[in-house]
C-alpha positions in Angstrom: -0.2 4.6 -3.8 -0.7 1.3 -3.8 -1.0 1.4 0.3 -4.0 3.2 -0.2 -5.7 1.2 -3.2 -5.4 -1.8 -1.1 -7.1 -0.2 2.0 -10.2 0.9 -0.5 -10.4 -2.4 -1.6 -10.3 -3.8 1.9 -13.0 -1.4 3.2 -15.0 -2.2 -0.3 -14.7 -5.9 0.5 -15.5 -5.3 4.3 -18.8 -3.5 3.6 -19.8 -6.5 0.7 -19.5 -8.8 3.1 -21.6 -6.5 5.9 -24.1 -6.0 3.3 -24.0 -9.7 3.0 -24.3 -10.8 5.8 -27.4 -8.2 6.9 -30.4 -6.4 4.5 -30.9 -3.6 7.5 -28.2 -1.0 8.2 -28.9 2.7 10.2 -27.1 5.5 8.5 -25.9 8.4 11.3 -23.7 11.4 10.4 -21.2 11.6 13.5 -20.0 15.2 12.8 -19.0 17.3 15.8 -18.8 13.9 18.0 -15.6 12.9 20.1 -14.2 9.7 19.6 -15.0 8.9 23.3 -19.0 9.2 22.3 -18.2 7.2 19.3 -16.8 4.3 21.1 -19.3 4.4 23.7 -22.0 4.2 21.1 -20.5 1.6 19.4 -20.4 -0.1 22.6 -23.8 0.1 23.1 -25.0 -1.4 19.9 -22.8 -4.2 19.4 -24.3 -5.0 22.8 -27.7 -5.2 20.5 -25.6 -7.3 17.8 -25.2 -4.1 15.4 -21.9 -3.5 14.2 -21.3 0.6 13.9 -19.0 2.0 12.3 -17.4 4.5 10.2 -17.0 5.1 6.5 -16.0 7.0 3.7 -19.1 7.5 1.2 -17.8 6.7 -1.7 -16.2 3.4 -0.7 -20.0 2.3 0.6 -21.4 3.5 -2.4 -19.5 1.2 -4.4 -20.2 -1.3 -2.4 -23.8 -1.5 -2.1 -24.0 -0.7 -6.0 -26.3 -3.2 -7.6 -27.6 -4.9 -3.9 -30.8 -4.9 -1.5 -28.8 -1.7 0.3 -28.6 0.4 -2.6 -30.8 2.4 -1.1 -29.0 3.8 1.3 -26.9 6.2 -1.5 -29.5 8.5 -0.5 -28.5 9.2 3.2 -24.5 9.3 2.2 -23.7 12.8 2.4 -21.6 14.5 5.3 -19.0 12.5 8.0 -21.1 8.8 8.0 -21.2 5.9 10.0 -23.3 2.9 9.5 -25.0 0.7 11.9 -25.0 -3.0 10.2 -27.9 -4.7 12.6 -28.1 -8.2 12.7 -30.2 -8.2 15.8 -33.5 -6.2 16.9 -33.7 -3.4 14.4 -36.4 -1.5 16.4 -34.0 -2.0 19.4 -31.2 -0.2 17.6 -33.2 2.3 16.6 -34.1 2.8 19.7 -30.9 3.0 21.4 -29.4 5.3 18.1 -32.6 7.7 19.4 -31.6 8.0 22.6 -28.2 8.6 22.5 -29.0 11.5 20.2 -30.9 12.8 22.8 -28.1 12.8 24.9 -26.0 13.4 22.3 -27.4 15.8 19.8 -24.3 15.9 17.5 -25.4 12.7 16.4 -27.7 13.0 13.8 -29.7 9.8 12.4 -30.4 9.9 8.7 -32.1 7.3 7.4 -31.7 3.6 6.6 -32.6 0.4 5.0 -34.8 -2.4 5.6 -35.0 -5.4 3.1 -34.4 -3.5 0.3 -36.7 -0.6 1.3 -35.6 2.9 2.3 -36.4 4.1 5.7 -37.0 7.7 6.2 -36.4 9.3 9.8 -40.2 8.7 10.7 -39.8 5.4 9.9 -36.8 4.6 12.2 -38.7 7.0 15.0 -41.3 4.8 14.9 -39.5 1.9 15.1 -37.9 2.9 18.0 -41.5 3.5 19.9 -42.2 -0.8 19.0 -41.7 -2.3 22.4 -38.8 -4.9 22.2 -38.3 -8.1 20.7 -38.5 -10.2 23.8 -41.9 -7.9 25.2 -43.4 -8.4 21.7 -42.7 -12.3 21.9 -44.2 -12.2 25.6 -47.3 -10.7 24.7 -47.9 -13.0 22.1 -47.2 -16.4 24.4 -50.0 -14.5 26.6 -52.4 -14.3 23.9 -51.7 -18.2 22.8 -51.9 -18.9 26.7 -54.7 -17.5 27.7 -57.5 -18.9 25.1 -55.9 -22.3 26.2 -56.5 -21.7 29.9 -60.0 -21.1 29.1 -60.6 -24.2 27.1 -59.1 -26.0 29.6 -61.5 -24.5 32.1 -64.6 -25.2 30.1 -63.2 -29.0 29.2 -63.0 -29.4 33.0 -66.7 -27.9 33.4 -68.4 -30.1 31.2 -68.0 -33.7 32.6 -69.0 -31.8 36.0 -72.3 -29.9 34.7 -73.0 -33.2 32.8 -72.6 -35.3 36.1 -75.1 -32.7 38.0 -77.5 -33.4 35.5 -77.5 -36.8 35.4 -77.9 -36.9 39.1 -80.8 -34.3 39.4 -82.3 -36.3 36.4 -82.4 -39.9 38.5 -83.3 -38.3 41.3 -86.2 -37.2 39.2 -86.8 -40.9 38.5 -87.2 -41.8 41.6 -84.0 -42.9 42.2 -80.9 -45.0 40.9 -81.9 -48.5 39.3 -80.8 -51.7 41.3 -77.9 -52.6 40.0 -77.3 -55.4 37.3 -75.6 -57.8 39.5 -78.9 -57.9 41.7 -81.3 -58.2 38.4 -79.1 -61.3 37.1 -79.4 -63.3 40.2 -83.2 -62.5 40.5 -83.0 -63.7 36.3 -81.7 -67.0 37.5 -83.9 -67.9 40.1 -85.8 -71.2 39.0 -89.5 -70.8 38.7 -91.5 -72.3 41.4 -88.6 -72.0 44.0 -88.9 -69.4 46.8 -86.4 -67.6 48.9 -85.9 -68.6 52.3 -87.6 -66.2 54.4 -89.8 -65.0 51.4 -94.0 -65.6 51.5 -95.4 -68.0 49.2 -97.1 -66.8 46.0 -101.2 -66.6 45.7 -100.9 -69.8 43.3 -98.6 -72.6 45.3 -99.8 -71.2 48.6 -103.0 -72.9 50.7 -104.7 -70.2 52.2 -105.0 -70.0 56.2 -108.6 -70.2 56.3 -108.7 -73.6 54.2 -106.6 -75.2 56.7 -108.3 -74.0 59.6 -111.9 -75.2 58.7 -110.1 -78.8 57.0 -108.8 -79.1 61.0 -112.3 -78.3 62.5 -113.9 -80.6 60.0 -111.4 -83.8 60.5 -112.1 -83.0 64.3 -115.8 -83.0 64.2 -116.0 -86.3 62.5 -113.9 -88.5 65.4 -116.0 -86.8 68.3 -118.8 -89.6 69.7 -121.6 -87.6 69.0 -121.1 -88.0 65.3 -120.0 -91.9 65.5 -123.7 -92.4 67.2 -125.6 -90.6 64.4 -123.8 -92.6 61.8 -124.5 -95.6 63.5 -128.2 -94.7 64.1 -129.4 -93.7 60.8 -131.0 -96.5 58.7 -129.8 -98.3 55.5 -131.7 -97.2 52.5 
């Protein structure tokens, strides 16, 4: 007698500490399944870190008295066993759908969720969500791809701006000389030429000026006009 209090206890204390250490369990009534199908099954989940297996009601019922997976009381009737999932829930809902496809002496019956009952529906569609690791994919895709393209349009810009600016001096009649050429012109002392450059109009003696000084100087030392000076009178 006292054999058999202890193992209720120990199954009592085994589902506390399930329900403990997990808000989401799957109940499944296993009626008319082989112990084969049930270890296969079991296989199969704990592969999806769910821990499956099989209870007597009332033991779980005492269990989950006064905690976040009280409701599951409603789903215990018949042979159960519970799936404890610590891992993807829609995954093991998925994989408990399948195998009672396969299976149909497995029957799923409902289960918990954060303290929330879920009906059959709810677990069905559960099982249609595509998987953890898809779901997490998609979303990197949707972070990556707005990235990409501001990364496209940030790599535009300084382009677009650079044809701009280049059609725009162009427009101006081309690029300016460049400040290192304006500074030296800035220092040049007034007054003082470049070698090889004309004179200005103001310091310069025009070409014709010092051709008719030469004829003039030149017409004075000839004889002719010695004689004259020497011929006219005194006044």
């Amino acid at each position: 007698m006292n054999k058999v209090r202890t193992a209720k206890v120990a199954t009592v204390d085994e589902v506390k500490a399930k329900v403990d250490a997990t808000s989401t369990a799957v109940v499944t009534e296993y009626r008319g399944m082989t112990v084969a199908q049930i270890q296969t099954l079991r296989r199969q989940l704990r592969a999806l870190d769910a821990d499956y297996k099989v209870f007597k009601n009332t033991l779980v019922r005492r269990a989950i008295a006064g905690t976040s997976s009280e409701p599951l009381d409603a789903f215990l009737e018949g042979p159960t066993a519970i799936a404890f999932v610590n891992g993807d829930v829609s995954a093991v809902a998925k994989a408990l759908r399948d195998f009672a496809k396969a299976t149909p002496t497995l029957i799923v019956k409902g289960g918990v969720l954060d303290g929330k009952a879920l009906s059959v529906s709810d677990l069905t569609a559960l099982a249609d969500l595509p998987s953890r690791d898809v779901l997490l994919a998609r979303l990197a895709g949707l972070i990556a791809s707005p990235l990409s393209t501001m990364a496209g349009l940030l790599k535009a810009v300084p382009q677009n701006l650079a044809y701009g600016l280049a059609a725009l001096i162009d427009a101006k009649g081309g690029a300016p000389a460049p400040a290192a050429q304006v500074d030296a012109v800035a220092e040049t002392p007034a007054g003082v030429e470049e070698a090889g450059s004309p004179a200005s109009d103001d310091t310069a003696t025009p070409v014709a000026e010092v051709a008719e000084e030469a004829v003039a100087d030149s017409d004075s030392n000839t004889p002719e006009a010695s004689a004259d000076a020497e011929e006219t009178p005194a006044e």
